[in-house]
C-alpha positions in Angstrom: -4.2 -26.5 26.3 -6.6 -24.7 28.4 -6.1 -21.0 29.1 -8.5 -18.3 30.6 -7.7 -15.6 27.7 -6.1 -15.5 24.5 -5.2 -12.6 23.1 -4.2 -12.3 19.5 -1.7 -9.5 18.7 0.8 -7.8 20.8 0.1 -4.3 19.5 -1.3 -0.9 21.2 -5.1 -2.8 21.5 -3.2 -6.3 22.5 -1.4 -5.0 25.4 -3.8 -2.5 26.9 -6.1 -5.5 26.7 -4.2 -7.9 28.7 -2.6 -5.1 31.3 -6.0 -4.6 31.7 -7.1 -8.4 32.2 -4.0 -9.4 34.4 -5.7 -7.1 37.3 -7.8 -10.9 37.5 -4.9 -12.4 39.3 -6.3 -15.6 38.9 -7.1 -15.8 35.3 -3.9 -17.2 32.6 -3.2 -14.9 30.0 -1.6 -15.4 26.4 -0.8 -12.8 23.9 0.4 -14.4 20.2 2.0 -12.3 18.0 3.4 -13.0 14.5 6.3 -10.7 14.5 9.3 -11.2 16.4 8.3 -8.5 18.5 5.8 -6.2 20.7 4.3 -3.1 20.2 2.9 -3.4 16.9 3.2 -0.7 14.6 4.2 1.3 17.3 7.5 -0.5 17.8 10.4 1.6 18.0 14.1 1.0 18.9 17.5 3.3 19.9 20.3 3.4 17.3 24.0 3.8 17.8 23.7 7.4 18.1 21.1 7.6 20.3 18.6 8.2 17.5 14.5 6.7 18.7 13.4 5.5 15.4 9.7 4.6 14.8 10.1 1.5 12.6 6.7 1.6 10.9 5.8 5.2 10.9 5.7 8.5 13.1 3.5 7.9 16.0 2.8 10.9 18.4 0.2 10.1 21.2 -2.2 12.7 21.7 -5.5 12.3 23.5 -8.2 14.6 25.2 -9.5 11.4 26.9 -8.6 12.2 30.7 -8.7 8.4 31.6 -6.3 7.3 28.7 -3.7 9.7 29.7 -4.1 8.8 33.3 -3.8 4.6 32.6 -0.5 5.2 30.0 0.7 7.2 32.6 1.2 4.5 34.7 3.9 2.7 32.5 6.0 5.1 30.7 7.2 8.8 31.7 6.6 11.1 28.9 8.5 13.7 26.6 6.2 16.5 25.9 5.7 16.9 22.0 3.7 19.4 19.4 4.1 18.1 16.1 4.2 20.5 13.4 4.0 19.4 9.7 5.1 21.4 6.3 4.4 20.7 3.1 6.4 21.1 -0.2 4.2 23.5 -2.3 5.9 25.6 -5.0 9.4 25.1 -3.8 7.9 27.0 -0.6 7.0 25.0 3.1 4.0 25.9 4.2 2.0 24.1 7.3 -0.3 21.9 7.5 -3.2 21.3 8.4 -3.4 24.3 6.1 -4.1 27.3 7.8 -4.3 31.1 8.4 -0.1 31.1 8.5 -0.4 29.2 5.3 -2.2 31.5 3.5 0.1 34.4 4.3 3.0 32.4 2.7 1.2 31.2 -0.2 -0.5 34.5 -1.6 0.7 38.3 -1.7 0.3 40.3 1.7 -2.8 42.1 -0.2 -4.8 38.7 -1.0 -3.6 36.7 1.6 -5.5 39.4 3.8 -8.7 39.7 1.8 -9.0 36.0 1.6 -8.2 35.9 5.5 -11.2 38.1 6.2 -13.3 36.4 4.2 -12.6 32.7 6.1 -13.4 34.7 9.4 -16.3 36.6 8.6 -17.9 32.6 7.3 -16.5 31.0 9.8 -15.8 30.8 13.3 -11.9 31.5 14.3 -10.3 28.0 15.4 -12.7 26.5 13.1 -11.8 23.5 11.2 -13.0 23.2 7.7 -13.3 20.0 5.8 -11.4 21.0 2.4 -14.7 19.6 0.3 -17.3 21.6 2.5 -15.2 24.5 1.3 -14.8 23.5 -2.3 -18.7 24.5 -2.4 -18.4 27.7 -1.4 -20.2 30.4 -3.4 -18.3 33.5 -3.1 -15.4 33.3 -5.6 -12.2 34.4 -3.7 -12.5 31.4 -1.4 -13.9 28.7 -3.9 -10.3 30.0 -5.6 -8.3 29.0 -2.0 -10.7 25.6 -2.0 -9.7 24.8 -5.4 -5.8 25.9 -4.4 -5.9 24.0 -1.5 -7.2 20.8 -2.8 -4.7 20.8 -5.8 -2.0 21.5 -3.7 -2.5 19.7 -0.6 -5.4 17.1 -0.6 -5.6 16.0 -3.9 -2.0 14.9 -4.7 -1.2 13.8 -1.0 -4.6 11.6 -1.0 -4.2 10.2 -4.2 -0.8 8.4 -3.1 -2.1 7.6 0.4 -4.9 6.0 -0.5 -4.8 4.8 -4.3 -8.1 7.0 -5.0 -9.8 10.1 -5.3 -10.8 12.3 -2.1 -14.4 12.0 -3.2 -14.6 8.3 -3.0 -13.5 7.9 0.6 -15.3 8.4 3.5 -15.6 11.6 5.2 -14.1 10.0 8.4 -10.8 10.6 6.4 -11.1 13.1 4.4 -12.0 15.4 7.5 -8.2 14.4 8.8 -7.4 17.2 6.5 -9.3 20.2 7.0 -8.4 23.9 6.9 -7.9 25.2 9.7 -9.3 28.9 10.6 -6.1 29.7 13.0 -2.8 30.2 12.9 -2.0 27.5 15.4 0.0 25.5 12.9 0.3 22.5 15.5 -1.0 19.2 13.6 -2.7 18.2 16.7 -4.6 20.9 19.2 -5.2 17.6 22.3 -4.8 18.6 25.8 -1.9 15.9 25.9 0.5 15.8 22.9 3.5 13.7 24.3 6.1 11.0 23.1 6.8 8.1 25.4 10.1 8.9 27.1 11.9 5.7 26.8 9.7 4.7 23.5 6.6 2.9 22.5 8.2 -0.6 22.7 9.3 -0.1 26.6 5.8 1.4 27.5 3.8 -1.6 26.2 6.8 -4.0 27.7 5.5 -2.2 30.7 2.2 -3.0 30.3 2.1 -6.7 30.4 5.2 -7.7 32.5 2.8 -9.1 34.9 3.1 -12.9 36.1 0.1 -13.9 34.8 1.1 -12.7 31.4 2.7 -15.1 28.7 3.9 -13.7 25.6 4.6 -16.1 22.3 6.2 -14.4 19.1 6.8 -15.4 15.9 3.7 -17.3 15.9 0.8 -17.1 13.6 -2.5 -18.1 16.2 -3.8 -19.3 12.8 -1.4 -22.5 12.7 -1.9 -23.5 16.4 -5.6 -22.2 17.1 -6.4 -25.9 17.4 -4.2 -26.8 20.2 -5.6 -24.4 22.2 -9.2 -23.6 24.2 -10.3 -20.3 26.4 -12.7 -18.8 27.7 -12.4 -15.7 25.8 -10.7 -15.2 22.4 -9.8 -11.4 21.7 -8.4 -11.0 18.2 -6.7 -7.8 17.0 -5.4 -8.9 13.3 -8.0 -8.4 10.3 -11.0 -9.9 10.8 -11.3 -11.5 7.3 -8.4 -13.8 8.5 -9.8 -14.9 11.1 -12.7 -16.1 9.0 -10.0 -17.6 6.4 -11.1 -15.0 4.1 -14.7 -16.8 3.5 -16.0 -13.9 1.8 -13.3 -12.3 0.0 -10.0 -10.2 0.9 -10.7 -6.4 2.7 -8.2 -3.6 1.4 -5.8 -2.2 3.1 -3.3 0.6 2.4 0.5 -0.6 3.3 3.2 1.1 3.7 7.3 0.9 2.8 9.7 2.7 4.4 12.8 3.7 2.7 15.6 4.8 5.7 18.4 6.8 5.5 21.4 7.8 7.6 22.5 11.6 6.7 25.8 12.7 8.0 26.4 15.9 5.8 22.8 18.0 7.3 22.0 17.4 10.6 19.3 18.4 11.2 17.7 17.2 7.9 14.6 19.3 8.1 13.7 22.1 10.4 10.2 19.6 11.9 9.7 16.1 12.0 7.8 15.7 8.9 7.8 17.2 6.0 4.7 16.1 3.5 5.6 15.8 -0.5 1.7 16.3 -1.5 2.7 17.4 -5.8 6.6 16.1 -6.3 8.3 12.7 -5.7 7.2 9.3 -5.4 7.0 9.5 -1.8 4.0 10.9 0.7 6.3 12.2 3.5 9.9 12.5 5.3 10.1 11.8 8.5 13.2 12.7 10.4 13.0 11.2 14.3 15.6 13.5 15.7 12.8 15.8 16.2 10.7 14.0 18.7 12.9 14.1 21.6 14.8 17.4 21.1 12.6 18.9 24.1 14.9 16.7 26.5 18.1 19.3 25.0 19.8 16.6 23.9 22.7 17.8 22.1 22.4 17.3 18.0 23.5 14.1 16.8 26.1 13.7 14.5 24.0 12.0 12.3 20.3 12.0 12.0 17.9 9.2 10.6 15.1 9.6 7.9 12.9 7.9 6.9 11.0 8.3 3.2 7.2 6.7 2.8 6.1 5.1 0.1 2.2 3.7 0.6 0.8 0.7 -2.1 -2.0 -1.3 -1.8 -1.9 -4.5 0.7 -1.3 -7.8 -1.1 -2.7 -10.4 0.6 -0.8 -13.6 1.6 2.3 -12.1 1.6 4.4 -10.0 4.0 2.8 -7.1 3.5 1.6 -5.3 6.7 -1.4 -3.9 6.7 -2.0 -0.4 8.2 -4.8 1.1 7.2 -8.4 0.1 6.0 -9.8 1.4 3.8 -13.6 3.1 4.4 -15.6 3.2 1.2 -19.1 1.9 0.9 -18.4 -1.3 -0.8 -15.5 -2.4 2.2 -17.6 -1.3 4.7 -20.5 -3.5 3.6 -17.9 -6.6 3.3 -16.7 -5.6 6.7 -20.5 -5.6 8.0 -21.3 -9.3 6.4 -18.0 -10.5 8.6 -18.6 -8.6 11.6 -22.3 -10.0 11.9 -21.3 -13.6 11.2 -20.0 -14.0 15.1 -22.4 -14.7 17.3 -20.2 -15.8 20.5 -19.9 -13.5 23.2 -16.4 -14.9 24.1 -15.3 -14.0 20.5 -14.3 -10.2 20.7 -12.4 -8.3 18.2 -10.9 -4.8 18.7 -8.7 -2.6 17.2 -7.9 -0.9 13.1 -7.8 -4.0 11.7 -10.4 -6.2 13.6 -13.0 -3.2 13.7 -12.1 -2.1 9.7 -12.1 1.5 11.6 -9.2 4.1 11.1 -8.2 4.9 14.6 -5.8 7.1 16.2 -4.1 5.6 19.3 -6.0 7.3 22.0 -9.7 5.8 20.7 -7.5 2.3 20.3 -6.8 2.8 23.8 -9.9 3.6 25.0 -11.7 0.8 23.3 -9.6 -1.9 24.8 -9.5 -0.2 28.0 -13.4 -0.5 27.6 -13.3 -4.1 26.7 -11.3 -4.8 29.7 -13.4 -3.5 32.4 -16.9 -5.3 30.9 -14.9 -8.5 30.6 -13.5 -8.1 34.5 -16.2 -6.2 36.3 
């Protein structure tokens, strides 16, 4: 079967993509998707009591990127949302990213002070420290926080995340975590910090309910890639499948989500999510509620958790696979698949295909970007 564009994967990269394509009214257009759904990791669905739950994870969209915002905006109205994060430190919450609000609650009024003046006479105020720049600190008040800081927060939290130290990843993630000189204790400081108002799912159904459109679930392109042909083949799933794993198996960090419904504390938490960086099994609880109480809705009677537990991707087996993993070694094994394409109708785009850790905005953008050379 001949088709203009195949797109594999029905994710955030997927359906920009093709939204983006479908402007060529002319030109067929087939999205092939392995789960029985769209939207990715980003799927989300309504429960009985009204509840928006993100099935694989918390996902708040927040962007500075002006033409991002203004191309979303087009397919979904949106609930305005700061996400604030607390972790479990000595049976105290403190925020996170870890900052000057942090100290204070952490330390006695006396030394939370002296160490405060000491962070802004180094550093600029809304500064954002990686937490290893500031383990090499000289003076020895702050090389005390540093060492606090990473035992407390970053070391622990990491560790279960990823399945290693801090010092063997790349800085690309380590930076995620950084202390930061302010007592803004929002997680994100975008211009545009929102939640989709009807959900994730409906915005991306938005986005390519277009007649030139076709959309086939529960497929895996792998099986059928014979009984098709295109003129351009954009793949979004890890790029060592797509070479049938010639060269070996990238890692990736999955995830397993353990829900619950809580009737007896509602709400279950006073923020969204609350990290677990030294006790429990788990990395974080995430409690959805949260996300759309800026529309007053009134409390539910019951509110949904959800507890994450991450492990290392198996490969072959149902396992999803969220996040690579940027060391050295996998970037090098990334590099020797990337360079073995040498087709220009062969594109791939997105975490999984570019072995890059994204946030949604830059997954956005890169499709968006892909788009317009592929149409202009």
């Amino acid at each position: 079967m001949k088709l203009d564009y195949i797109i594999v994967g029905a994710g955030l990269s997927g359906c920009v993509l093709a939204s983006m394509l479908s402007t060529r009214k002319n030109k067929s257009i087939l999205i092939v998707e392995k789960r029985d759904h769209i939207a990715g990791n980003c799927y989300d669905y309504r429960t009985e009591n009204g509840v928006m739950v993100h099935k694989y994870g918390p996902h708040i969209f927040h962007t500075t990127h002006q033409n991002v915002w203004e191309y979303l905006s087009q397919f979904t109205d949106w609930i305005p949302y700061e996400h604030r994060v607390l972790a479990a430190i000595n049976n105290i919450l403190v925020p996170v990213p870890f900052n000057l609000t942090s100290i204070r609650k952490s330390f006695s009024e006396e030394k939370a002070e002296s160490l405060i003046n000491k962070l802004l006479t180094k550093y600029k105020p809304e500064s954002k420290i990686p937490i290893l720049e500031l383990t090499k600190e000289d003076d020895i008040d702050l090389r005390m926080l540093s060492e606090y800081i990473y035992k407390n927060i970053f070391l622990g939290y990491t560790t279960k995340q990823w399945g290693m130290f801090p010092e063997e990843l790349d800085p690309s993630v380590t930076s995620r975590i950084p202390v930061f000189i302010s007592e803004d204790d929002r997680y994100f400081q975008d211009l545009y910090q929102v939640i989709p108002k009807e959900g994730y799912t409906e915005m991306m159904k938005n986005l390519i309910q277009k007649p030139n459109i076709e959309v086939l679930l529960d497929t895996n392109f792998v099986d059928i890639r014979d009984k098709f042909d295109c003129d351009y083949l954009f793949w979004t799933g890890m790029i060592d499948e797509y070479y049938a794993f010639k060269y070996g198996n990238l890692p990736y960090r999955s995830l397993e989500f353990k829900f619950e419904t809580i009737t007896d504390k509602v709400p279950f938490q006073s923020v969204a999510q609350v990290n677990y960086p030294i006790s429990e099994d788990y990395t974080r609880i995430t409690e959805f509620w949260h996300f759309e109480k800026n529309l007053n809705k009134p409390i539910p009677e019951s509110t949904i958790i959800a507890k994450e537990y991450p492990f290392g991707y198996r490969p072959q087996t149902d396992d999803i696979p969220y996040y690579p993993i940027p060391t050295d070694k996998n970037i090098e094994l990334y590099t020797k698949y990337r360079t073995i394409n040498n087709k220009s109708n062969i594109v791939f785009l997105g975490r999984l295909a570019d072995y890059s850790y994204y946030n949604m905005d830059q997954t956005v953008k890169r499709a968006m970007e892909i788009g317009l050379e592929v149409i202009k």
